[in-house]
Backbone bond lengths (Angstrom), bond angles and torsions (degrees), N, CA, C in turn:
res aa  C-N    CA-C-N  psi(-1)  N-CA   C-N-CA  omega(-1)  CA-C   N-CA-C  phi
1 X - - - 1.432 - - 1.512 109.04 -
2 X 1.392 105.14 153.55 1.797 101.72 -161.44 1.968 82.24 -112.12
3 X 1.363 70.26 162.46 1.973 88.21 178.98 1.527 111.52 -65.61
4 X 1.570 132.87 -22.30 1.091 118.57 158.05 1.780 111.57 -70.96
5 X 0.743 100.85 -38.86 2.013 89.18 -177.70 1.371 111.31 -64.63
6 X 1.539 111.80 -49.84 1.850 99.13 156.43 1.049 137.68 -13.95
7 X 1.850 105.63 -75.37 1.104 123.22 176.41 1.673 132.19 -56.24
8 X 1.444 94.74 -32.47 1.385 108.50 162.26 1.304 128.82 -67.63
9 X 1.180 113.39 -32.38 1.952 130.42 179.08 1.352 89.96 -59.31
10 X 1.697 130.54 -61.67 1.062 157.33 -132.34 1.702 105.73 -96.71
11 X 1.219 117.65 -1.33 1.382 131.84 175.96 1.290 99.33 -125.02
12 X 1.435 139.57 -38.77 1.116 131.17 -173.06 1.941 107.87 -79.03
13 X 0.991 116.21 -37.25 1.467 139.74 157.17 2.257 110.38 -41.35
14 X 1.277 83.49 -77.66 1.315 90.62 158.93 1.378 115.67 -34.19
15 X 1.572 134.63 -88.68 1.480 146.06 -159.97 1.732 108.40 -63.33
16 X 1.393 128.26 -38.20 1.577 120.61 125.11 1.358 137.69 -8.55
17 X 1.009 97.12 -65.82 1.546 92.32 173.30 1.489 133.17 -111.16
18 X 1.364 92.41 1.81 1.619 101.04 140.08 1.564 119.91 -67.06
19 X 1.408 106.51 -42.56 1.479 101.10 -158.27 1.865 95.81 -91.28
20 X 1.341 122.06 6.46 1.131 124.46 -179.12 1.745 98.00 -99.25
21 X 0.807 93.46 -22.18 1.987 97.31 179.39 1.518 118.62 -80.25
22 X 1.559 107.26 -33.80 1.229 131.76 152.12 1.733 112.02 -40.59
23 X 1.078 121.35 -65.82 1.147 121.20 -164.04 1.488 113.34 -84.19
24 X 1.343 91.41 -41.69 1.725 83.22 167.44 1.545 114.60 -53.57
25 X 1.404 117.54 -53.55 1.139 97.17 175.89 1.573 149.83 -58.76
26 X 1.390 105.66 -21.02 1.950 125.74 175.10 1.741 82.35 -66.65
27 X 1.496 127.22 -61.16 1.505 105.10 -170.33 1.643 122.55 -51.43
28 X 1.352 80.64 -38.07 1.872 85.68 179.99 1.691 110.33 -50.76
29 X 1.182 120.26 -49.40 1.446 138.12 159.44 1.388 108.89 -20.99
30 X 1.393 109.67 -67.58 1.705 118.46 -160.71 1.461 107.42 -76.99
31 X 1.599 120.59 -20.64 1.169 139.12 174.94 1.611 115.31 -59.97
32 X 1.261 124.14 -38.03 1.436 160.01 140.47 1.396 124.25 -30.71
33 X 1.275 97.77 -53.29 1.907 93.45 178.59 1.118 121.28 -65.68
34 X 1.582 127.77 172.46 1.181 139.61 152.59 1.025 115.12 -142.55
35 X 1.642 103.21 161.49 1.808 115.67 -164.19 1.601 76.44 -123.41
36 X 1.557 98.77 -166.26 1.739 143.93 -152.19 1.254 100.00 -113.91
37 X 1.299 148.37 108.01 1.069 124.47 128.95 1.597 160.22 -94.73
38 X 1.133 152.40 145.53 1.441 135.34 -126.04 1.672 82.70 -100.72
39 X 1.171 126.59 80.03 1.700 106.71 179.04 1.425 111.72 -93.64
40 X 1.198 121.99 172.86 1.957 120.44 173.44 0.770 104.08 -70.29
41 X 1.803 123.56 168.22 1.196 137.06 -173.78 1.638 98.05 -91.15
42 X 1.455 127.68 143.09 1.360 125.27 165.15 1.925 110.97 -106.81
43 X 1.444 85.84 127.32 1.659 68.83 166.81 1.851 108.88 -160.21
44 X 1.490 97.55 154.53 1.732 97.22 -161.27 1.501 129.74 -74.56
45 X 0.952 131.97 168.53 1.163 128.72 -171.69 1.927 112.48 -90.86
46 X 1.371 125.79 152.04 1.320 115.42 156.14 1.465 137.51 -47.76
47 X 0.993 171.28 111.75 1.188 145.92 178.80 2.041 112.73 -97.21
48 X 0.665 116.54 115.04 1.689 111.19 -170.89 1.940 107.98 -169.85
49 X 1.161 113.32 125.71 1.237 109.47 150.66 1.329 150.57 -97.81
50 X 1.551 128.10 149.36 1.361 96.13 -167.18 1.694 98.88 -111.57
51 X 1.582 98.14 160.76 1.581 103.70 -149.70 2.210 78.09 -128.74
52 X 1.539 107.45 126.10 1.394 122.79 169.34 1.403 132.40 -134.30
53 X 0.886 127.71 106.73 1.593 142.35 -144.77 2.121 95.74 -94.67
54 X 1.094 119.61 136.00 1.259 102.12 171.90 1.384 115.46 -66.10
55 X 1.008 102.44 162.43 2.026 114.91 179.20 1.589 84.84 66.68
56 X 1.354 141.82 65.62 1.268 113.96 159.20 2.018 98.30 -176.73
57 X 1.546 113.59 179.39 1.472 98.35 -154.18 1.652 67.27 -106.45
58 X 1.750 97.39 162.89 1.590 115.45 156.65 1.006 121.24 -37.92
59 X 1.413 131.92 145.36 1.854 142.35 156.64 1.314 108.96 -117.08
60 X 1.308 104.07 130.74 1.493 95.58 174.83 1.729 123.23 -100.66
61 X 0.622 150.27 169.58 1.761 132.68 -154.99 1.209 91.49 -170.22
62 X 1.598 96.99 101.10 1.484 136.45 173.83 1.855 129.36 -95.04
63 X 1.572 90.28 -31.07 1.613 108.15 -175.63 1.157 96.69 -127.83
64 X 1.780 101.44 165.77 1.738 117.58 174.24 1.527 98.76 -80.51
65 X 1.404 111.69 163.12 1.484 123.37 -153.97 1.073 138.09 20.81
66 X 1.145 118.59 57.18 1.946 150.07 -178.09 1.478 83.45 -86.96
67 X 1.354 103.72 143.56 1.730 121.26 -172.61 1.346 103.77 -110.56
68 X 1.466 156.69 53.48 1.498 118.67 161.72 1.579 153.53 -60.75
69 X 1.447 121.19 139.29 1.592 112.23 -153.77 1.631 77.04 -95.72
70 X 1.548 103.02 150.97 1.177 137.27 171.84 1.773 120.15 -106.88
71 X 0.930 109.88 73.44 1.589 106.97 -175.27 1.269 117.12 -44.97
72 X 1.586 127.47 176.58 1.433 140.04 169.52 1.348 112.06 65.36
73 X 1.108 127.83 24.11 1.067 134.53 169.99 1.850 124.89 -134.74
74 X 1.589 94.49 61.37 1.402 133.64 -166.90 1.656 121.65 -132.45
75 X 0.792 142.27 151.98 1.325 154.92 -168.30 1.563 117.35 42.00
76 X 1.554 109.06 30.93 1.314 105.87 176.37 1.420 118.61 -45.61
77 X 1.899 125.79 156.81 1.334 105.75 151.40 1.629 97.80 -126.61
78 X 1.275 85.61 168.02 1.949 98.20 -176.50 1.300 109.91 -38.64
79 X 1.403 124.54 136.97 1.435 129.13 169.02 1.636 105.08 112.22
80 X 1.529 108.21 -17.72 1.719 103.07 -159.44 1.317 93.41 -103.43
81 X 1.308 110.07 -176.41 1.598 133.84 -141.54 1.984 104.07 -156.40
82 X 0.974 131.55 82.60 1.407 143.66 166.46 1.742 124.84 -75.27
83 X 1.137 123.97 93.11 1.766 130.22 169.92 0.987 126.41 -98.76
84 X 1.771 132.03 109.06 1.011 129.17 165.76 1.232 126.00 -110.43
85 X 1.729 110.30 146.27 1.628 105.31 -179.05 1.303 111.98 -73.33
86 X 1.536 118.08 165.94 1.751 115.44 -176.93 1.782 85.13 -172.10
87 X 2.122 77.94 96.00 2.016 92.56 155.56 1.264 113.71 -81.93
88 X 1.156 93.88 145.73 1.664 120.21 175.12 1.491 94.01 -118.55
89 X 1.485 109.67 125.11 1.335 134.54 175.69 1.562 104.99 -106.83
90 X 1.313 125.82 149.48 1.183 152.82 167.52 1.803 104.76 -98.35
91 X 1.572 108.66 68.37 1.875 95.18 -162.12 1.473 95.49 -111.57
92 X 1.923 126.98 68.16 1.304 123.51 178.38 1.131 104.63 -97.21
93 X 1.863 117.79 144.66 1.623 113.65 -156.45 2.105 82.70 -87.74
94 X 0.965 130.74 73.30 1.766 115.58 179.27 1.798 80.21 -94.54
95 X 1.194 105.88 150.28 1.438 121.31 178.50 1.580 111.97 -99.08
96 X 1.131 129.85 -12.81 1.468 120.45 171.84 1.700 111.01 -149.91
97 X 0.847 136.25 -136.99 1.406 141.42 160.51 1.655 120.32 42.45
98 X 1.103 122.26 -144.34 1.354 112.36 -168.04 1.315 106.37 -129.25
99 X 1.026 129.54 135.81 1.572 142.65 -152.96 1.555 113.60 -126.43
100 X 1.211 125.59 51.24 1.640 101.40 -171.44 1.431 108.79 -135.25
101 X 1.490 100.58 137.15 1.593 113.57 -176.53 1.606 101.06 -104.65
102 X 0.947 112.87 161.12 1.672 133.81 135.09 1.087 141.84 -74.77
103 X 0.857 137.59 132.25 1.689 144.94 -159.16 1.791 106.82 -142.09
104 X 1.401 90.87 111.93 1.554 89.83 157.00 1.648 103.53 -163.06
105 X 1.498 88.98 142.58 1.123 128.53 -149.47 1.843 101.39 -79.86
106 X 1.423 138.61 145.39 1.156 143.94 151.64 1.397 128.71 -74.39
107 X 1.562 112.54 158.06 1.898 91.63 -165.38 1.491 88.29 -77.64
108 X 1.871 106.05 170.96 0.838 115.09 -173.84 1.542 119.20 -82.86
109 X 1.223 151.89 158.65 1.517 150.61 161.10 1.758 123.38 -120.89
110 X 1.265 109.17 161.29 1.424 112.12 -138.91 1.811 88.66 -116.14
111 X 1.436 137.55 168.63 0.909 114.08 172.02 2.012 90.28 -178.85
112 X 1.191 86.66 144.59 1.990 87.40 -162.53 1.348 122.61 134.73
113 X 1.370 120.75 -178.21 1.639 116.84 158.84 1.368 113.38 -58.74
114 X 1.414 125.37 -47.32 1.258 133.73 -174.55 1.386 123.96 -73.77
115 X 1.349 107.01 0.04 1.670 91.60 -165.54 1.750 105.73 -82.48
116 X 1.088 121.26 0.95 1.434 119.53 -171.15 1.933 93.12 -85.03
117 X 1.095 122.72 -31.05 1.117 144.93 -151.11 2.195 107.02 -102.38
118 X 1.370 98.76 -10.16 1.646 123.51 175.12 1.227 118.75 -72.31
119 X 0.832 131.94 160.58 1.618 131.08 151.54 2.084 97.06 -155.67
120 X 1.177 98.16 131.15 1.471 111.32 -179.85 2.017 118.59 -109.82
121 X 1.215 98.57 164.56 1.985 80.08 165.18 2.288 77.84 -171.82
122 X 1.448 69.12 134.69 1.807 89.41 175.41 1.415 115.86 -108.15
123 X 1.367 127.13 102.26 1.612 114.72 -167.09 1.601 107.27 -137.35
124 X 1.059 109.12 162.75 1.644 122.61 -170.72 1.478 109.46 -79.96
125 X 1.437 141.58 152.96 1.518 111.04 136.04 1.257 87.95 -149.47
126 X 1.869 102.68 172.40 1.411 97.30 170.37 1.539 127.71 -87.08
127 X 0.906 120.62 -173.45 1.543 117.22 -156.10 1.421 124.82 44.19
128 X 1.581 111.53 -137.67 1.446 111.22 -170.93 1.578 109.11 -116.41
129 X 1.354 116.73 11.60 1.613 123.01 -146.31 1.767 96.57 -120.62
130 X 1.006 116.97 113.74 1.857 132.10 173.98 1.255 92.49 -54.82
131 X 1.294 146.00 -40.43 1.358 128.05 -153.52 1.227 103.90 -105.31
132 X 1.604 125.74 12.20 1.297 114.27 152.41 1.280 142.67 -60.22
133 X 0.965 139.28 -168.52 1.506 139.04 171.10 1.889 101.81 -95.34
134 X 1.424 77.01 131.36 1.445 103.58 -161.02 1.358 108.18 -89.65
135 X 1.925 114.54 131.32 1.193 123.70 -176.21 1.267 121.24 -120.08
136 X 1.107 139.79 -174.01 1.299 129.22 -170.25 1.459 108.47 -75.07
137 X 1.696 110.75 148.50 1.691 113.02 172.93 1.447 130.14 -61.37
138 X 1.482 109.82 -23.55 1.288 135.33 -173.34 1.848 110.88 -71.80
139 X 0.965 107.30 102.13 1.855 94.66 -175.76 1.714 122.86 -152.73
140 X 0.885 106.35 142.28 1.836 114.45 -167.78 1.683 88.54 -94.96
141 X 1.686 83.12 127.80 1.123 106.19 147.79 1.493 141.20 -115.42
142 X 1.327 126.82 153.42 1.628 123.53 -179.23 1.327 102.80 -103.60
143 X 1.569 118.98 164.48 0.949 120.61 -170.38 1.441 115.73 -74.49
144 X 1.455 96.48 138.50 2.015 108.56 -163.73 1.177 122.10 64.82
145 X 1.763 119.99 18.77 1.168 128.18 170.84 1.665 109.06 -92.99
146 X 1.207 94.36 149.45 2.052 101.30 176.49 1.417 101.51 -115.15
147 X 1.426 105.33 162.51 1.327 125.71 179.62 1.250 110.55 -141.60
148 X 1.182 155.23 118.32 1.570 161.93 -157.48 1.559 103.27 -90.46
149 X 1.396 143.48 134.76 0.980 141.86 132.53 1.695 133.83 -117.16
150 X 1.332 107.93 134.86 2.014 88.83 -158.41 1.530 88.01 -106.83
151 X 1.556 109.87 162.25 1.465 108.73 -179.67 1.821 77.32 -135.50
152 X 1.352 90.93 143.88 1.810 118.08 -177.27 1.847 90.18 -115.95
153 X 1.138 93.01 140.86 1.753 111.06 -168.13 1.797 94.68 -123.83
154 X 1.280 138.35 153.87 1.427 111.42 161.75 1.559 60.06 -162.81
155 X 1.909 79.92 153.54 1.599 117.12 178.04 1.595 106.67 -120.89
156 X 1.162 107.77 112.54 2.082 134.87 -165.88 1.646 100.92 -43.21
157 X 1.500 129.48 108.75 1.740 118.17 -173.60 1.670 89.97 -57.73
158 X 0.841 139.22 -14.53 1.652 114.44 170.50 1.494 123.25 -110.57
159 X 1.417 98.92 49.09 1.880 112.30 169.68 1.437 91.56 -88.62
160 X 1.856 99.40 118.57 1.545 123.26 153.70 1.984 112.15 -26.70
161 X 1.568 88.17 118.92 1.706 94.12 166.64 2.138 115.72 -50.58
162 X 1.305 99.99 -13.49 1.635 106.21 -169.94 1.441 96.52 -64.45
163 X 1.811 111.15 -27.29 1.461 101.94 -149.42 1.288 118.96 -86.95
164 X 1.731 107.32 -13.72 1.424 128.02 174.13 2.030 112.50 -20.02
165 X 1.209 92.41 143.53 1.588 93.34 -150.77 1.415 148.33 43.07
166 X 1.576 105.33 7.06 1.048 98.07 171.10 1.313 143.10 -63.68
167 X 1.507 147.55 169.70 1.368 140.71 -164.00 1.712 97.51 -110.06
168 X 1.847 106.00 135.97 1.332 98.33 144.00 1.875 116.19 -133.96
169 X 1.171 101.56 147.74 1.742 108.81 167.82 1.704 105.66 -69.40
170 X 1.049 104.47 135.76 1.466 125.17 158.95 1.206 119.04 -134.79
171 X 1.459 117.89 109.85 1.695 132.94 -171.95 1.820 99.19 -106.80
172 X 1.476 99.89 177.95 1.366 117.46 156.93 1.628 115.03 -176.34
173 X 1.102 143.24 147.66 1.293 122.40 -173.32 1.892 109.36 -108.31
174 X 1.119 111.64 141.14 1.565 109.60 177.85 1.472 105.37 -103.84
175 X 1.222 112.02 97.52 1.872 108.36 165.34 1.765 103.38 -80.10
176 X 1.168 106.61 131.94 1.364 145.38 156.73 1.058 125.85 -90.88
177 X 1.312 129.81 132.28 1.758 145.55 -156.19 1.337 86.26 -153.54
178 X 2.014 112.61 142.34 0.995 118.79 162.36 1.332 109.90 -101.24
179 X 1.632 138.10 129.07 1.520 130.34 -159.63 1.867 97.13 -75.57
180 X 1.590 89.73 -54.75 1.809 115.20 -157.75 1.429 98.31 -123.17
């Protein structure tokens, strides 16, 4: 091979890989861009239950240590025995899909002049009726489904006449888990 054909291999070689460097690079470019895309809107659901005591309006219970008052369970006298129902609703606004938490309930506690003088019991049943047969407190709900829980209050036949009108607190806490 003569020194012009060399040189020629060697220029043609050359302008190759120039023009191969070239192109790599415009891809590198297109590799780089970005477009628009039209995607759906996402957006979350509420999570909250609502908690309804008979004789009394819905609460809905959104945050930890939310207080609801439980009516009818006032002017006891010694010896008596007070039960009220208390639905627990599953009321999360999710618009399609499956919605279901768990709910179970903490024992209840007493707190006041009277609470030494209390006795409580927190129990499940089905439907809406206390004098059913009683199921466990612990219970899944679906969305816009209820679950009944009754709390029995009783005042001790040997609470001191001193204590007449006195006040007691009765709490319990409901932790909520969403399953699905």
């Amino acid at each position: 091979m003569g020194t012009k054909t060399t040189l020629g291999m060697v220029a043609i070689l050359g302008v190759a890989t120039i023009l191969a460097l070239f192109t790599v690079q415009g891809t590198l470019a297109m590799w780089n861009q970005t477009a628009t895309s039209k995607s759906q809107v996402v957006t979350g659901a509420d999570f909250s239950l609502t908690v309804k005591a008979s004789g009394a309006t819905a609460q809905q219970l959104s945050v930890s240590g939310q207080t609801v008052t439980i009516p009818g369970i006032t002017g006891m006298l010694p010896g008596t025995t007070r039960t009220t129902a208390v639905t627990l609703t599953n009321s999360s606004n999710a618009g399609s899909g499956t919605f279901r938490i768990g709910v179970v309930p903490g024992r209840p506690t007493t707190t006041g002049a009277l609470a030494s003088h209390i006795a409580t019991d927190l129990y499940g049943v089905q439907g809406t009726d206390c004098t059913a047969t009683r199921v466990s407190t612990a219970m899944e709900l679906g969305q816009d489904q209820n679950g009944t829980l009754c709390l029995s209050v009783s005042l001790s036949a040997n609470t001191p006449a001193t204590l007449g009108g006195a006040e007691a607190g009765i709490g319990f806490n409901l932790n909520a888990t969403q399953l699905q």
